[in-house]
Structures are given as C-alpha cells and as structure tokens.
N, C-alpha and C positions, 0 to 999 in steps of 0.2 A: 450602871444606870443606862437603860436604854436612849439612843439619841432621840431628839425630837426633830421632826421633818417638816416644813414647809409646805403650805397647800402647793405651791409652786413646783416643786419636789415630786412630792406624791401627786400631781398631775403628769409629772416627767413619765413617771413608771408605765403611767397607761400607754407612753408612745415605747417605751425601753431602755428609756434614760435613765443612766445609775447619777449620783450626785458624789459619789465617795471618790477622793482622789489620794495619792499617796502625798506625806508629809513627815514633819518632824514627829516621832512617837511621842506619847505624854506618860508610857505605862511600861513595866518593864517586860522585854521580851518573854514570850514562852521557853518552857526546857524542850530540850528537842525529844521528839516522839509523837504522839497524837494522841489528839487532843476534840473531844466536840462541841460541839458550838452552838450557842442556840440560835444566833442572829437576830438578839432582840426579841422574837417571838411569841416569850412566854413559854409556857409550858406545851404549846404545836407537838405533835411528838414528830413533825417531820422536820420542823426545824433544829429540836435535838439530836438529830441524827448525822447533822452536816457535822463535818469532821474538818478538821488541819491538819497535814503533816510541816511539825518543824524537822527539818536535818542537823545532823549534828554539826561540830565546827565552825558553826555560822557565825558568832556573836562579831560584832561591832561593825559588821558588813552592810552595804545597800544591796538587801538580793531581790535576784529575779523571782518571781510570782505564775503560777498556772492554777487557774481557776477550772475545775476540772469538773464536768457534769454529765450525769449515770444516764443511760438509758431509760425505756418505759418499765414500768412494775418493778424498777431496781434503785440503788441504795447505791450511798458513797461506798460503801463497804467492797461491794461489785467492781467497781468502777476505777478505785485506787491501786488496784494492783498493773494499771494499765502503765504510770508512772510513776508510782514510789521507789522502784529499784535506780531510776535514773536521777529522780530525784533526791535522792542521800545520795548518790555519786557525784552528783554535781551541785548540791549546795542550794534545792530551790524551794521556797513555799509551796505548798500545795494543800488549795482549797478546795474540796467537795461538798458542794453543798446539795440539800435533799430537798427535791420538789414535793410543793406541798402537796400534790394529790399525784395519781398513778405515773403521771408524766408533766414535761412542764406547761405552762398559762397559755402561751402563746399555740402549742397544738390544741388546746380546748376551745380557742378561738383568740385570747386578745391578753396582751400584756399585763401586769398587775401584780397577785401577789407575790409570786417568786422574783421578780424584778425586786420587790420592798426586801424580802427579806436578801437576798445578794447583795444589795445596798449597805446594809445594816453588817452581814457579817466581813464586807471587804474596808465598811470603818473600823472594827473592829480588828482584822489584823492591821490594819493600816496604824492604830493606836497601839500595838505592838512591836511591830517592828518597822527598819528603816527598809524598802521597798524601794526599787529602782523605777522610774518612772518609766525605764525607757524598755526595759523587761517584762514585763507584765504581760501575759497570753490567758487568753481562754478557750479553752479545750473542751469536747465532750464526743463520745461515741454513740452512734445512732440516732435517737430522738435528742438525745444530748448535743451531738453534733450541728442537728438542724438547728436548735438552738443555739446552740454557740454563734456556726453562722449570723442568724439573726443579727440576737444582739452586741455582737460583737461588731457589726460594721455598723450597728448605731453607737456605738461607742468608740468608734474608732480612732478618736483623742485619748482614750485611755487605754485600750487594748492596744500592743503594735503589733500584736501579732494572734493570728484564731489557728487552731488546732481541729481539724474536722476527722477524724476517723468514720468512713462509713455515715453519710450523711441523708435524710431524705429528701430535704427540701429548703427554702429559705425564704424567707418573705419577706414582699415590700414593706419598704418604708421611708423614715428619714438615716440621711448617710453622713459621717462623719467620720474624716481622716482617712488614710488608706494604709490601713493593717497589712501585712504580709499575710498571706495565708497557704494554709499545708493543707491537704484532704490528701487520703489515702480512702482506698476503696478495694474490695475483691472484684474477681471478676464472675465468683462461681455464687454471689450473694443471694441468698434465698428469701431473706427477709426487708432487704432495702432494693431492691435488683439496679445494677449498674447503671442499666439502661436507660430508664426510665431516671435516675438519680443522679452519681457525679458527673456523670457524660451530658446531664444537659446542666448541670450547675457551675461545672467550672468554666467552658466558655461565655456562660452569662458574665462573669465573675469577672474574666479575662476582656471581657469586650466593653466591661463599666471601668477598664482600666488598673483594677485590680492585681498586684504578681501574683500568683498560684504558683506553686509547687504542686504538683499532680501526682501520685503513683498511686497505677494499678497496681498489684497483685493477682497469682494465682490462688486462690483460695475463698472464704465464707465470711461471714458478717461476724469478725475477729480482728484484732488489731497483732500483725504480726511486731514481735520486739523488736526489730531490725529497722524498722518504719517510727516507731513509739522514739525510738532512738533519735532516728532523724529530724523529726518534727521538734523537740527538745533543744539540738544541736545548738544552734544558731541563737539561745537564751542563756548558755550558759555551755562551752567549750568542755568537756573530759576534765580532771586533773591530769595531767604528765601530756595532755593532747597537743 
C-alpha cells in the first residue's frame, strides 16, 4: 500500500525536502539481484522503471545506500552500470530511480514530482532493509549529477555524502548539514564543458564551507572506473582492503 503524505510533506517537495528517513524494517528484505520499483506511482511507466540493486551476502547487516540518478533522455538501466560492479563488491544498496519526464523537475524549472516519487521509493527500501544512517549518498552523472548536487545539500541531514560525476550546475536554495562531497570531471568534456561547469562549482562549494574532493581527468562526459571507485571508497572499504 502506498504511504499517505502530509500536506506538510508534499509542501516540502516543492522546496526538495525528502521526508523518508532510515529505521527499523517492518518487511522482509529483498533477494539480492534487481529488482524495480514503482515508487508508489501507480502505473507511471517512468516510475516503473526505477530499479534497486540488492548485493548478495548482505542479510542482517545495516548497509550503506547510493541513490544513484541517470542522466537526460536516459534510464536506470544506463546509468547502473556506473556502480553496480562496486557495489556487489562491497555490500551496498543501490537505488536508480527514473525521472518522470526526459530529465529531472528541477532542470524544467522547479522541484516536485520526482522529489514525491524519491520520497516514496527511499520509504520503501527503508521498509526493507536495515540501512546505515550514517552511509547513505546520492549520486548521479550529468543532469543527474546537477541534481544530486541540488538536492543532496537540501538534504544534507540525510545524505552524508553527494556523488557528482560530470556535473552542470546547482541551485540555490535551502541548506542542511554538510555532506562530504566527490565531483569528478573530464577535462576534454564536450557536452557539460569543464569550464564553464565544475571549475566554477566547486569553489562555490568550497567557499559555503563544503569538503570537496575534486578530480579532473583527461578525457569526455564519462565516468572513468578508477574514479567510480573512489567516490564509493569512503562508504564502504573493499573486502580484504
């Protein structure tokens, strides 16, 4: 049964505010593999789309969590391969969830529906599994990235950490907590260009007091693996590491 939300709530969304916080599960965990999700939605076909990967060897553990979000005109599907190999190495949720139109709310102009439905699918695993509070990142590359940004430092009681690969931008707002944060960036970027992008985001970032972890690269609007690696690191250690 889908949750029922609070005019208060669904007021929240329009600033970015998620309401979903990790707890005691009520529901038995998922099998590991993946799995998709509607997010409360209904029948959306883009809310059907969002996916979870569970990792295997997980059970009776509080794991760490990465909310992981696709680029423009792309799909979980695209986008999961950026961390699922780290993640079954190292034991972590991983959320993709699918905006409901080409790209997410807040490039169209203003928060809303994709806020509702990220609300709806992170109660959802939260009623799942036991989820580390102190773990929990949100991630996304490109337009996903700008996003993540975003709402990730309005949520930054709940996020401790944003994952920016490749990002374009980030907007004002209200700010809460202070998330660690990772961007990686090419330097040969054709479709976000450097210049114009993390070069001027991360000292904004840096100067509101923010840590940033910073790496350029040589290369294009891609996420090298060695980078995907490192961004993860600090969520969840190798086995034998």
């Amino acid at each position: 049964m889908s949750p029922t939300f609070s005019a208060q709530t669904q007021l929240g969304w329009q600033a970015g505010m998620l309401s979903a916080r990790p707890g005691r599960p009520g529901e038995p965990p998922l099998p590991p593999g993946l799995h998709l999700m509607s997010g409360g939605g209904g029948s959306h076909d883009a809310d059907a789309e969002s996916a979870l990967f569970v990792p295997p060897g997980t059970a009776g553990a509080a794991l760490p969590l990465v909310v992981l979000l696709h680029g423009a005109t792309s799909h979980p599907a695209q986008v999961l391969p950026i961390l699922q190999g780290e993640a079954e190495r190292r034991g972590i949720l991983l959320l993709a969830p699918k905006s409901r139109e080409y790209s997410w709310d807040i490039i169209r102009g203003d928060f809303g529906p994709d806020i509702a439905v990220l609300d709806r699918l992170l109660i959802e695993v939260f009623e799942h599994f036991e989820v580390d509070p102190a773990r929990i990142a949100l991630a996304g590359f490109s337009d996903g990235a700008s996003y993540a940004l975003s709402v990730g430092l309005v949520n930054g009681e709940l996020f401790s950490r944003i994952l920016a690969f490749s990002p374009g931008f980030l907007v004002p707002g209200r700010r809460s907590g202070k998330p660690a944060i990772f961007i990686s960036h090419g330097n040969a970027d054709g479709v976000l260009p450097i210049q114009r992008c993390s070069r001027r985001i991360v000292p904004q970032l840096r100067a509101d007091g923010y840590p940033v972890d910073y790496r350029e690269f040589a290369g294009g609007h891609t996420v090298p693996a060695d980078l995907a690696t490192a961004a993860v690191e600090p969520l969840a250690p190798a086995p034998g590491s």
